[in-house]
C-alpha positions as CSV (number, residue, x, y, z in Angstrom):
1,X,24.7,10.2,65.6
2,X,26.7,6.8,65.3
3,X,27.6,5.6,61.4
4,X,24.0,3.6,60.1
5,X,21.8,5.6,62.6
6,X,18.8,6.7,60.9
7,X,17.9,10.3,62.6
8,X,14.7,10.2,64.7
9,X,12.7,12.9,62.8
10,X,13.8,15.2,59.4
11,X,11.8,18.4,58.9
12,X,11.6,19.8,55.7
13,X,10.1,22.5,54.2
14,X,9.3,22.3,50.8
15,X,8.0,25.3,48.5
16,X,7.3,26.3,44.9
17,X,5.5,29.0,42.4
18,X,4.5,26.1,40.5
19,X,4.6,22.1,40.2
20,X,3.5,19.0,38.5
21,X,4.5,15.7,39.4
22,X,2.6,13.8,36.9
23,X,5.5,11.8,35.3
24,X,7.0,11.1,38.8
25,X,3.8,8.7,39.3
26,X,1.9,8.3,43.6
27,X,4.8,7.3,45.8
28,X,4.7,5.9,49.4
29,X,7.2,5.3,52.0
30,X,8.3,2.8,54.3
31,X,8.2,5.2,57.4
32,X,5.0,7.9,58.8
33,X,5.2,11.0,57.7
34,X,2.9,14.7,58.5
35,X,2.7,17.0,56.4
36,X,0.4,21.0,57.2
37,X,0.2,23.1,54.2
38,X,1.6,26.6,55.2
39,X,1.1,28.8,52.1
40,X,-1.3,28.4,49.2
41,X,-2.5,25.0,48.2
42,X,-1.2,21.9,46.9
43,X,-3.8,19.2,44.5
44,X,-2.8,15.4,45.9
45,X,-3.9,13.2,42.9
46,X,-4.2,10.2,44.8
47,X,-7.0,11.4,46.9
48,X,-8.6,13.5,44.6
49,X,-8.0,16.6,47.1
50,X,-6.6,19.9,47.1
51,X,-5.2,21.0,50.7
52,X,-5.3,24.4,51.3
53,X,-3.6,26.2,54.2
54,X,-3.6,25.1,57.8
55,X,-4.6,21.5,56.5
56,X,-2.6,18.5,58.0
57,X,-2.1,15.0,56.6
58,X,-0.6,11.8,58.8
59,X,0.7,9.7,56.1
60,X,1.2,6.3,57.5
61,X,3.8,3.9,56.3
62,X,3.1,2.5,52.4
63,X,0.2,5.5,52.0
64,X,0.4,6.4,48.3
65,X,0.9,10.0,47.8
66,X,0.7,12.3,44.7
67,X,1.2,13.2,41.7
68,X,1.2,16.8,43.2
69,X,0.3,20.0,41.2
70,X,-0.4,23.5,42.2
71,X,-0.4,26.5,40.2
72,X,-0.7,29.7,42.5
73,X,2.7,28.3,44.6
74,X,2.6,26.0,47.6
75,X,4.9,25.8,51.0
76,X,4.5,22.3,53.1
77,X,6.1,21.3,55.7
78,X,7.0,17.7,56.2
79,X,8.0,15.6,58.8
80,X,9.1,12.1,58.0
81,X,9.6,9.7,60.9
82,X,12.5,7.8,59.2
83,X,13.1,5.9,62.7
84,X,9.9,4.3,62.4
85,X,10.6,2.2,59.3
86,X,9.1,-0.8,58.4
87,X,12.5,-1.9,56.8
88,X,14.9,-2.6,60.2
């Protein structure tokens, strides 16, 4: 990858035994993003839903997001399409 190439796709996988957001605020970005619950479930404030496991999200770009909370432990994994920004 050359010096100011964005990569085309980071995976992440992002776990807990608990969380809450709450002070953090809903946050968006400028890019798409996917996210599929893997263990447990995760409470997404901004719609008023819990996703439990196996569920998938497409977040496109500017989507608010959160606050999160979940209190039995959560796993996600995320992939943001940082090549598809809306900010070139």
């Amino acid at each position: 990858m050359q010096k100011g190439q964005k990569p085309k796709m980071m995976n992440s996988i992002l776990g807990c035994k608990t969380l809450n957001t709450k002070s953090f605020r809903s946050k968006s970005h400028d890019y798409p993003e996917e996210i599929i619950a893997i263990k447990s479930n995760l409470y997404d404030e901004a719609f008023n839903q819990w996703l439990e496991v196996g569920d998938y999200a497409s977040r496109p770009p500017g989507e608010l997001h959160g606050p999160f909370k979940t209190d039995a432990g959560s796993v996600i994994l995320e992939k943001s399409h940082s090549n598809q920004s809306l900010k070139k």
